[in-house]
N, C-alpha and C positions, 0 to 999 in steps of 0.2 A: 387383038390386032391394034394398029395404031388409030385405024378410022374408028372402030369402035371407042378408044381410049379419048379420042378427041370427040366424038359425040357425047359419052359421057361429062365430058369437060366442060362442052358447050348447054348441054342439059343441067348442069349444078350452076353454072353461071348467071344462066334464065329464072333460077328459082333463089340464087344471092348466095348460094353456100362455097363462098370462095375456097375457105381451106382444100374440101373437095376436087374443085375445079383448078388448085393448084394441084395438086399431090396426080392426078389425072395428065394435066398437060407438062408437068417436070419428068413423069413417066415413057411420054412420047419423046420429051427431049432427049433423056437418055438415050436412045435407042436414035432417033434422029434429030442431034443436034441442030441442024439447018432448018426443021420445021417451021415456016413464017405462021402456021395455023396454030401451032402448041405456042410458040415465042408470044403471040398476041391474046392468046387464052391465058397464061402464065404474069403475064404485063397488065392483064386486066384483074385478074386477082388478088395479084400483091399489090397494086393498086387499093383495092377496096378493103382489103386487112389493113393494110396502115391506116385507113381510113376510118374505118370502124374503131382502132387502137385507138386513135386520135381522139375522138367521140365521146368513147367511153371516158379516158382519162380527162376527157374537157370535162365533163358531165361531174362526175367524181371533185375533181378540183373547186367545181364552181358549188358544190355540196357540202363541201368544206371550206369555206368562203375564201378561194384562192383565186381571184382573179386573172393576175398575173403569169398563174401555172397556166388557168382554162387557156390565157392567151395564145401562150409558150405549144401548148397540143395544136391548138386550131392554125397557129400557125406551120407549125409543124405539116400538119394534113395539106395547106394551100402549098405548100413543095411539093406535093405530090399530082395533085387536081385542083388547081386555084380556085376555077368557077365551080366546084361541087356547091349544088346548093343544102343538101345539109350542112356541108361547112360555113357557108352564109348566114345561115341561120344560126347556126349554133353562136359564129362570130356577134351578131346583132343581139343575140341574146346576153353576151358575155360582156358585151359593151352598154349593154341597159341596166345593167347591173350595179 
């Protein structure tokens, strides 16, 4: 059902496993487009995928002495969630650099 679909969703969310917690509440969408419950489960997801993407690819860049690129991700990531503080961090790290 969709409550369970959306528990589920809410359950993978609490524990960081976004992909899950998308594929969970795009599920619900399908089925009921209008859902404000799946829309903000789905919203917080992809949310923290690009966010995690960002991360990585800063991490990687700044491992490869690419400053420039780490910037280019982290900034990338603050379009998404400005005040994330691992993007902060990550930012202050790539600027000590």
């Amino acid at each position: 059902s969709a409550e369970a679909r959306l528990l589920r969703a809410e359950g993978f969310v609490s524990r960081g496993r976004w992909a899950e917690a998308l594929a969970e509440a795009r599920a619900v969408l399908d089925a009921q487009p209008r859902s404000a419950r799946a829309t903000a489960l789905a919203q917080v997801a992809e949310a923290e995928l690009v966010i995690d993407e960002c991360l990585r690819a800063a991490r990687e860049a700044l491992g490869e002495g690419d400053r420039e690129r780490a910037l280019a991700e982290v900034r990338r990531g603050f379009m998404v969630r400005k005040n994330d503080p691992r993007l902060l961090a990550m930012h202050r790290e790539v600027v000590q650099q």
